[in-house]
C-alpha positions as CSV (number, residue, x, y, z in Angstrom):
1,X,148.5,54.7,-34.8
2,X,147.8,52.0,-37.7
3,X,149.7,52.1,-40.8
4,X,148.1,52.6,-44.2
5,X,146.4,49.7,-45.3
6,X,147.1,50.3,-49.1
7,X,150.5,51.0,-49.6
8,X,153.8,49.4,-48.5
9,X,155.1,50.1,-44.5
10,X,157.8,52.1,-44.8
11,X,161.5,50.4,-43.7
12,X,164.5,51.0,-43.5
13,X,164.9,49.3,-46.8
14,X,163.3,52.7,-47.9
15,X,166.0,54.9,-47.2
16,X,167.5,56.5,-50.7
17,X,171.4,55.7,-49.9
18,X,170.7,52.2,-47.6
19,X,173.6,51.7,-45.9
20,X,175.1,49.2,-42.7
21,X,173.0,50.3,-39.4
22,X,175.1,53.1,-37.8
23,X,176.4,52.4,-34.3
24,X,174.8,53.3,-31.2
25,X,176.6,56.2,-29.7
26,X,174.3,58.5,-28.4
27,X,171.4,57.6,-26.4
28,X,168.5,59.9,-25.6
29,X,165.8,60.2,-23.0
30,X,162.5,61.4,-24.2
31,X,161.9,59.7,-27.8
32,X,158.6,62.3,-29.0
33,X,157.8,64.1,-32.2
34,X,160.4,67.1,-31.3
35,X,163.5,64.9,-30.9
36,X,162.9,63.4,-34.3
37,X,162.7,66.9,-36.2
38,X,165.7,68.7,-34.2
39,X,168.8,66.4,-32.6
40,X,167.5,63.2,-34.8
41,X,167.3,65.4,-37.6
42,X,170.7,67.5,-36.9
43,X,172.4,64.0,-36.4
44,X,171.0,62.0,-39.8
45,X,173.0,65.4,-41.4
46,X,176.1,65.4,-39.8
47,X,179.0,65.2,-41.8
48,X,179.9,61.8,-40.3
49,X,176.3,61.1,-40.1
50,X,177.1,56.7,-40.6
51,X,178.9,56.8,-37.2
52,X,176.4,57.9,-35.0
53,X,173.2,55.6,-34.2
54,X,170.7,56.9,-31.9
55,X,169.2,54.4,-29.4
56,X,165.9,56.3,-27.8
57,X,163.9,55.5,-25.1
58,X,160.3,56.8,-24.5
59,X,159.5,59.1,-21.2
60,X,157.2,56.6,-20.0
61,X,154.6,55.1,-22.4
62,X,155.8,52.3,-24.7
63,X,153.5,53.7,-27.9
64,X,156.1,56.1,-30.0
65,X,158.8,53.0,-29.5
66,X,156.6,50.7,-30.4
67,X,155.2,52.3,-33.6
68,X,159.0,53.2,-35.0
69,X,160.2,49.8,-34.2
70,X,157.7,48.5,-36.3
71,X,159.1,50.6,-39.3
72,X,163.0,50.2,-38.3
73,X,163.0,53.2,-36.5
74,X,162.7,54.8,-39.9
75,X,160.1,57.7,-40.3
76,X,159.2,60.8,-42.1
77,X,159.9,64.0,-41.2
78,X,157.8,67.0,-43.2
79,X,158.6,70.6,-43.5
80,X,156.0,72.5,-43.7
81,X,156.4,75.8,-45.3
82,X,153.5,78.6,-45.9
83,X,153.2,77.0,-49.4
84,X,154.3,73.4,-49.8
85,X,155.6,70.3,-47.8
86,X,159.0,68.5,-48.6
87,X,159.3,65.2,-47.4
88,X,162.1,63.3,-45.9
89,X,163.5,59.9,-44.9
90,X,165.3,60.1,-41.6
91,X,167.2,56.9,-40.2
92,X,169.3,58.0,-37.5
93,X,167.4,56.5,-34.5
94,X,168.3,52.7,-35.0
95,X,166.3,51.7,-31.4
96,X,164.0,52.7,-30.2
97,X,162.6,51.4,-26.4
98,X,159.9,52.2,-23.7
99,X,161.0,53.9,-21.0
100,X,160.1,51.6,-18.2
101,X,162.6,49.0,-20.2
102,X,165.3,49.8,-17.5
103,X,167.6,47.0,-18.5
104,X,167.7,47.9,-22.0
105,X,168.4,51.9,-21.1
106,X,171.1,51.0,-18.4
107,X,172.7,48.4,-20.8
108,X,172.6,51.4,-23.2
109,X,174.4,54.3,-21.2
110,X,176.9,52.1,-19.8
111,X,178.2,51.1,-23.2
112,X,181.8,52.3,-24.1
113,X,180.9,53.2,-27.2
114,X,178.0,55.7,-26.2
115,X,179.5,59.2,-25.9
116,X,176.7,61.7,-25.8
117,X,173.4,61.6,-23.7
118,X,170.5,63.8,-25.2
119,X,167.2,64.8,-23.2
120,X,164.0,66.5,-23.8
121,X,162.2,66.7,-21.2
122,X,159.7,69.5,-20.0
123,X,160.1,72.2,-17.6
124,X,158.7,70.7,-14.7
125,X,160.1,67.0,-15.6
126,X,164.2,68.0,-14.3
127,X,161.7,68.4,-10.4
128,X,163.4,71.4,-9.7
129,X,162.6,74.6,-7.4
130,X,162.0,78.2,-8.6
131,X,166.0,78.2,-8.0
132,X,167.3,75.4,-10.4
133,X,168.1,73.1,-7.6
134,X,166.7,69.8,-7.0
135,X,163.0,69.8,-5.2
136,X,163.8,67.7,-1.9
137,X,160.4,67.5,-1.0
138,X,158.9,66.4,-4.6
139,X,157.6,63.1,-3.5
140,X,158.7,61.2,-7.0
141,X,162.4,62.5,-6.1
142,X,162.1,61.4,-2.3
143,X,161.1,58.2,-3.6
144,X,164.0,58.4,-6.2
145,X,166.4,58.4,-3.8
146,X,165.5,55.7,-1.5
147,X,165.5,53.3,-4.4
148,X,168.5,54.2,-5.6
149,X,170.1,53.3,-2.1
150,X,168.4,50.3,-2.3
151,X,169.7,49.6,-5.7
152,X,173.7,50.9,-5.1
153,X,173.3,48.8,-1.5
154,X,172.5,45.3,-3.4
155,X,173.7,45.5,-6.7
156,X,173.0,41.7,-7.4
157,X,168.9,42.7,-7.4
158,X,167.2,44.2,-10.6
159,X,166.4,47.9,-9.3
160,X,162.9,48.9,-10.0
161,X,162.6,51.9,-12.3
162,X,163.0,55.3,-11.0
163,X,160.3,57.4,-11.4
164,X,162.4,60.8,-12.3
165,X,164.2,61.5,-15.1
166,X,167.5,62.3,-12.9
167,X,166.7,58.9,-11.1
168,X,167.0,57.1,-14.4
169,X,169.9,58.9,-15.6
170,X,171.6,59.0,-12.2
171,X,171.0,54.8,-12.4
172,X,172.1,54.6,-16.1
173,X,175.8,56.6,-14.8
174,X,176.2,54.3,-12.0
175,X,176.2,51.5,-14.4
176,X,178.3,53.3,-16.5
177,X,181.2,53.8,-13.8
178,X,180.9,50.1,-12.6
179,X,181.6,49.6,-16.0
180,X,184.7,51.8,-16.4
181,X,183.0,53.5,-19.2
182,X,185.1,57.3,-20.1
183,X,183.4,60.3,-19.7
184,X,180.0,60.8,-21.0
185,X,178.4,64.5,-22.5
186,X,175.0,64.8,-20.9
187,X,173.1,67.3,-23.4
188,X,169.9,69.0,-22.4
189,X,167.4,69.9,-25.3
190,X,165.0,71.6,-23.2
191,X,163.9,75.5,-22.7
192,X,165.1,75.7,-18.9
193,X,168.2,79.0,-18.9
194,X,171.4,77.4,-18.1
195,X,170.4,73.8,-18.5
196,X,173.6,72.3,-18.7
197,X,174.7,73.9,-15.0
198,X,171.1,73.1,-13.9
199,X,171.1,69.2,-14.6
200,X,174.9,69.0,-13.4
201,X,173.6,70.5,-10.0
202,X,170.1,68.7,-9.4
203,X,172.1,65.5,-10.9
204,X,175.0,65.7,-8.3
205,X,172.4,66.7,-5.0
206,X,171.1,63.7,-6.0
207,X,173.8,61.8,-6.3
208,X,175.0,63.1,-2.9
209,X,171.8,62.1,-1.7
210,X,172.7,58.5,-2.5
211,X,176.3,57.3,-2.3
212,X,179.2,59.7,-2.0
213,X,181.4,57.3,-4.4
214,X,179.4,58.1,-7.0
215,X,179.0,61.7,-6.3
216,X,182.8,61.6,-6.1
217,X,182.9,60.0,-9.7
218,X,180.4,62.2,-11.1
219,X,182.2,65.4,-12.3
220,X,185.4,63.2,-14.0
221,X,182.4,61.0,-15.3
222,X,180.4,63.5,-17.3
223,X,180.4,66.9,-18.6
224,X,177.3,68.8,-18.7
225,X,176.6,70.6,-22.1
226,X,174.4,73.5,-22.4
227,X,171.9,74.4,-25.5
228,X,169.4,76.5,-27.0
229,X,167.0,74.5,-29.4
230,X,164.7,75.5,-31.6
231,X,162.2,74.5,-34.0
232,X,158.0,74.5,-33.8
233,X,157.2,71.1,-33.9
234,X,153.1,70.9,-33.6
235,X,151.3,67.4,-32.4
236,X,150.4,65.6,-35.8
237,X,147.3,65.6,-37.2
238,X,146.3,62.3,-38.2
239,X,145.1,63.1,-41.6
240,X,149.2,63.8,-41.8
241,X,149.5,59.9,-42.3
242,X,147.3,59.9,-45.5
243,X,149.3,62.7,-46.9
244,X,152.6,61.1,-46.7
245,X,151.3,58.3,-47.7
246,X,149.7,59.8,-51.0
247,X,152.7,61.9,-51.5
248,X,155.6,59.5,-51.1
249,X,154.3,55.8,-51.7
250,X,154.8,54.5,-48.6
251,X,152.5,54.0,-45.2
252,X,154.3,55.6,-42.2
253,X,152.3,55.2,-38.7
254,X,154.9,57.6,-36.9
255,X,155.6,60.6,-39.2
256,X,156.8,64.4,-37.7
257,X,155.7,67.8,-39.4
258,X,157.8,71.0,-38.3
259,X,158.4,73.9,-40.0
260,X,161.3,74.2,-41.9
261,X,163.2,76.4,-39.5
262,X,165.7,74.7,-37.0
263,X,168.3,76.2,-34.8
264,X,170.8,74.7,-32.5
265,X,173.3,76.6,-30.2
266,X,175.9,74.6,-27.5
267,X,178.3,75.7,-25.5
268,X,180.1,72.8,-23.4
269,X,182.5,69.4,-23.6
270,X,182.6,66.5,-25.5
271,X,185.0,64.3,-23.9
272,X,184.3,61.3,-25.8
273,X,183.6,62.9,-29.2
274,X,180.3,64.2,-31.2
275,X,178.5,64.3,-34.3
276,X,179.7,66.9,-36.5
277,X,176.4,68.6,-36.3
278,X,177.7,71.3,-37.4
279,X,177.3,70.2,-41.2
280,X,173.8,70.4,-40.3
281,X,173.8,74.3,-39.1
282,X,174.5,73.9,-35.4
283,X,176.7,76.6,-33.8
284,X,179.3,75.7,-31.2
285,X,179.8,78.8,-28.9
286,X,181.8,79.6,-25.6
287,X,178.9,81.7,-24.2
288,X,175.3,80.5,-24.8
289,X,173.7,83.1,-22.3
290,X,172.5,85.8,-25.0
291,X,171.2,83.1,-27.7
292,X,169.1,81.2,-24.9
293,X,167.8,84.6,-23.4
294,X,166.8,85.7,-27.6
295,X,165.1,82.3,-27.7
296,X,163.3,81.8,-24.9
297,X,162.4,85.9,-24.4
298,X,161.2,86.3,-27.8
299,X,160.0,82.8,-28.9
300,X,159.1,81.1,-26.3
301,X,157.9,84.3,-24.5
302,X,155.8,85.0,-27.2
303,X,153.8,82.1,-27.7
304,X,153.4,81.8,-23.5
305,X,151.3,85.2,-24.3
306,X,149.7,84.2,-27.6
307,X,148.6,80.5,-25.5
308,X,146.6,83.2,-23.2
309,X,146.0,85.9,-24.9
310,X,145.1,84.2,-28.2
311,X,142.3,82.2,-26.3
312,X,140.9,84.8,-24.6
313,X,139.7,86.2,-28.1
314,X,138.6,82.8,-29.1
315,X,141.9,81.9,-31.5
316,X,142.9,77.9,-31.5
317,X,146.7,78.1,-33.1
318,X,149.4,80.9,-33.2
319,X,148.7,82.1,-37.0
320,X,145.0,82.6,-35.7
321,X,146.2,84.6,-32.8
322,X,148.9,86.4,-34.2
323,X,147.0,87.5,-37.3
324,X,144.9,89.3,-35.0
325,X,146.2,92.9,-34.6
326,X,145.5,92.9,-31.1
327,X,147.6,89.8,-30.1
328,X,150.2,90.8,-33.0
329,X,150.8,94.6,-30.9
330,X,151.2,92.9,-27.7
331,X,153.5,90.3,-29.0
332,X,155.6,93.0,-31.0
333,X,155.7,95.1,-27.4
334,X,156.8,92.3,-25.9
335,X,159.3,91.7,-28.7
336,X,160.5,95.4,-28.1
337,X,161.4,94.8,-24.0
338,X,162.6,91.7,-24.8
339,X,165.3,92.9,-27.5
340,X,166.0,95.8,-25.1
341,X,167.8,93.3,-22.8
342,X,169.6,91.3,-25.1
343,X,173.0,94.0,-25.4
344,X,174.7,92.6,-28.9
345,X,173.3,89.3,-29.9
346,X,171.1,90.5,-33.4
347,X,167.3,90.8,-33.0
348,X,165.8,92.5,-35.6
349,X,166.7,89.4,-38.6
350,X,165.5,86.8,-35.5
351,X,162.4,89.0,-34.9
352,X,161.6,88.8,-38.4
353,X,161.7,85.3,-39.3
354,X,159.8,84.6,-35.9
355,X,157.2,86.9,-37.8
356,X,157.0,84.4,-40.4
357,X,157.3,81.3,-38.5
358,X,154.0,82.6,-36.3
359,X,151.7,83.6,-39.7
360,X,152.6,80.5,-41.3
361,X,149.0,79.1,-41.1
362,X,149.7,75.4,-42.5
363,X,151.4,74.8,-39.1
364,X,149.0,74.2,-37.0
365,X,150.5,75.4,-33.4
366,X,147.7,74.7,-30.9
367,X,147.6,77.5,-28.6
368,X,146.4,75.1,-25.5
369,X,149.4,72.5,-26.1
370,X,151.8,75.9,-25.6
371,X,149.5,77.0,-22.6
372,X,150.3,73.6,-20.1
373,X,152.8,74.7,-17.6
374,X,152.2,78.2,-18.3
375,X,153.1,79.5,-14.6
376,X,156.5,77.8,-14.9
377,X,157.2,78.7,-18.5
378,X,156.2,82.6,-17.5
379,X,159.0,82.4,-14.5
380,X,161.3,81.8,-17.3
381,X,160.4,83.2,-20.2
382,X,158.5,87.0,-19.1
383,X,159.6,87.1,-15.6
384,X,163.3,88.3,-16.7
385,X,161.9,90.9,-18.7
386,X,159.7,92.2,-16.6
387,X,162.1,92.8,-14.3
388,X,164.9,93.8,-16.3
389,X,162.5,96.7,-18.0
390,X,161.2,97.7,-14.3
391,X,165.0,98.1,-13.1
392,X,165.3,100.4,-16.5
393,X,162.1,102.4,-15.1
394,X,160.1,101.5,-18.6
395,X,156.7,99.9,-17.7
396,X,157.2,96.0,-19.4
397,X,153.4,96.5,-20.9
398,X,154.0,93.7,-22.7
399,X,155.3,91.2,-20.2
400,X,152.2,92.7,-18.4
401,X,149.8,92.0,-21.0
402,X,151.3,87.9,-21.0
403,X,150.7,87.9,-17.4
404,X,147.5,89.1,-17.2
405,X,146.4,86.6,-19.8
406,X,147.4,83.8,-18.0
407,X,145.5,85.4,-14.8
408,X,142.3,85.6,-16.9
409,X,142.8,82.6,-19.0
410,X,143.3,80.5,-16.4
411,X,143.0,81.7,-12.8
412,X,139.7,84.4,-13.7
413,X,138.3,83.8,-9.6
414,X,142.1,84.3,-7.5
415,X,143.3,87.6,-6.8
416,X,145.6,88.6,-9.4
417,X,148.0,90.1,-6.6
418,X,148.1,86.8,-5.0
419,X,149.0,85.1,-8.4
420,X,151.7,87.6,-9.2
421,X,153.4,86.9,-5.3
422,X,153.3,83.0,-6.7
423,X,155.1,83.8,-9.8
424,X,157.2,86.3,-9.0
425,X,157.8,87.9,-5.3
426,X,159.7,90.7,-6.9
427,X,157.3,91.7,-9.6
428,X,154.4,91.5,-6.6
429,X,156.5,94.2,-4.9
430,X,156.6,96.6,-7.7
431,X,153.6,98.6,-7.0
432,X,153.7,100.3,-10.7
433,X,154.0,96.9,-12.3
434,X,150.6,95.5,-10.3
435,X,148.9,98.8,-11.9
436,X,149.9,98.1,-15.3
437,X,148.9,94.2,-14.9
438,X,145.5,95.5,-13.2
439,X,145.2,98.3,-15.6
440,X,145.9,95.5,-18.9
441,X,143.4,92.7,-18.0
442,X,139.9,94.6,-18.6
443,X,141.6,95.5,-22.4
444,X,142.2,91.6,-23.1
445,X,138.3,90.6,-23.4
446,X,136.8,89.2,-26.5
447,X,134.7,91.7,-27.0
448,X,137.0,93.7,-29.6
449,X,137.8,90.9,-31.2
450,X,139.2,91.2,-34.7
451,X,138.6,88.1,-36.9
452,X,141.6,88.3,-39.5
453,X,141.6,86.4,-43.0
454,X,143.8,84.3,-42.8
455,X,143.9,83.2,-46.2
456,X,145.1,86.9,-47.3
């Protein structure tokens, strides 16, 4: 990631309205290209926008942190509609660190000033079971919690860094309540169901785990927000670079393309204050249950089938797969169980503008990028369905049809019934659910492939 070698490296001196450096007062765990375009982006457009500084730290590697420090932490951020791009300046992040610089992130959380926490972090990167609570016997969170012992034991010693997200945060709170920091709002940003209750319960097993004065202090220590976040944020392409560059006059090695969509729902505490994000379009609600279920049923749901079932026909991105009428039917049946289940919240407004998020070819979704951690992201996103439409007595073909493209896409030479008892016990029991998954996956071959023009 090398900056352009003919026009000036963008700083924050770039910035149309420079002003002083806001404070840090939120810091977040997981610094990649989708933090910048949603809670960076929500938080540089927040009514009180000069109050909030972001100080992010990487998951692991030191490359993202290094390129934006480089720049000021300043970057880019392009919406990409079906027509044109707009470009944008966003400053909000004002550090940005690797996430193996443990001193740096526990000097960070403990601060007094810092009142929010923000994660993104990846289904399978909370190491929880099938049941939201913390895996025991993942070996990264056994290790976790030995270290941590270690490090609450003998204080005077620099710990070594964790090697779980919870371990690092759980680390960062303890330094916090040696402190005498107040209370801290821990905000998820992920597409796990309930994530604020899930991170509040893996956080405090572990905590249990390891010293019961901190597990004590936990729940007057930090509230645990929950959220529904959205907006398609596609790995860039590095011919990106040159286009901002051309377009704007200045050389940005770290710039973010989304879509020009965004949605953010919470429902939780802020003891210590927030953002007014909700300049920016975020909704603060008392129930997030329906809004996650719409999102991650009919979005995220959506592309787990189209990462299958649009590869099976030979498609690389969503518009590819969904301009096929194939894919499109099984995702609009899908779409149909889905909104069956959803009692009040609106649907058919959200299932249109997914419509026109999916065929908007100039973002360029990459079906295999949605398709890693496909057996966890079904559990959460089809699974539900599928279960909800069985208990109706309607057949869930389309929650069938996702399925069975992940069984042929990847898992062709297992048994299919033996997959299904891996993802879902209760589906594997429902003997007219196994004939409609047995009965879908000869239909999903290549062989009727329709190419579509997607320049129509």
């Amino acid at each position: 990631m090398t900056a352009h070698p003919t026009v000036p490296r963008l700083s924050r001196d770039a910035l149309p309205h420079p002003s002083p450096v806001p404070p840090v007062r939120i810091v977040h765990l997981g610094l990649g290209a989708f933090h910048r375009a949603h809670q960076a982006w929500y938080t540089a457009h927040a009514a009180d926008a000069d109050a909030w500084g972001i100080a992010a730290f990487t998951g692991r590697r030191p490359d993202a942190a290094e390129v934006l420090e480089a720049q000021g932490c300043v970057y880019t951020l392009v919406e990409r509609g079906p027509l044109e791009d707009r470009f944008e300046l966003v400053g909000s992040i004002v550090k940005a660190s690797a996430g193996d610089d443990l001193a740096g992130f526990l000097e960070a959380v403990s601060s007094p000033e810092v009142a929010v926490i923000t994660l993104t972090v990846t289904e399978a990167g909370y190491r929880v079971d099938a049941l939201g609570e913390l895996d025991g016997s993942d070996p990264d969170t056994a290790s976790d919690i030995l270290l941590l012992r270690k490090a609450l034991d003998d204080p005077s010693t620099a710990p070594s860094s964790p090697r779980t997200v919870l371990g690092r945060l759980l680390l960062g709170l303890n330094a916090r309540r040696l402190q005498g920091a107040p209370a801290v709002a821990i905000v998820p940003c992920d597409n796990l169901p309930e994530n604020g209750p899930l991170v509040r319960r893996a956080l405090t097993r572990l905590a249990t785990e390891v010293d019961a004065a901190l597990a004590e202090w936990l729940p007057s220590g930090a509230s645990f927000v929950s959220t529904s976040v959205d907006r398609i944020t596609p790995r860039l392409d590095p011919a990106d670079r040159d286009l901002v560059a051309a377009a704007t006059g200045w050389s940005d090695a770290a710039p973010v393309v989304t879509e020009p969509f965004g949605d953010w729902v919470l429902s939780g505490d802020f003891p210590s204050g927030r953002p007014q994000w909700e300049a920016a379009g975020a909704r603060f609600v008392d129930d997030i249950t329906p809004w996650e279920a719409r999102k991650l049923w009919m979005l995220n749901g959506a592309h787990t089938l189209l990462a299958s079932a649009g590869r099976l026909r030979g498609y690389e991105t969503v518009a590819e797969a969904f301009a096929d009428p194939a894919c499109r039917g099984q995702v609009e049946q899908l779409w149909d169980e889905a909104a069956a289940n959803l009692g009040d919240v609106e649907t058919t407004e959200y299932r249109r503008a997914l419509a026109e998020r999916f065929a908007n070819p100039r973002i360029v979704h990459r079906l295999a990028q949605i398709a890693e951690g496909s057996r966890i992201k079904l559990r959460l996103r089809v699974v539900p369905v599928a279960l909800a439409e069985g208990a109706a007595g309607r057949p869930a073909a389309g929650c069938a049809a996702a399925i069975a493209a992940w069984m042929l896409q990847e898992h062709p030479d297992v048994d299919p019934r033996e997959l299904l008892a891996a993802l879902s016990p209760e589906l594997a029991a429902d003997d007219a659910f196994v004939a409609t998954v047995l009965h879908t996956m000869p239909t999903l071959t290549a062989a009727d492939r329709q190419k579509a023009d997607l320049t129509r």
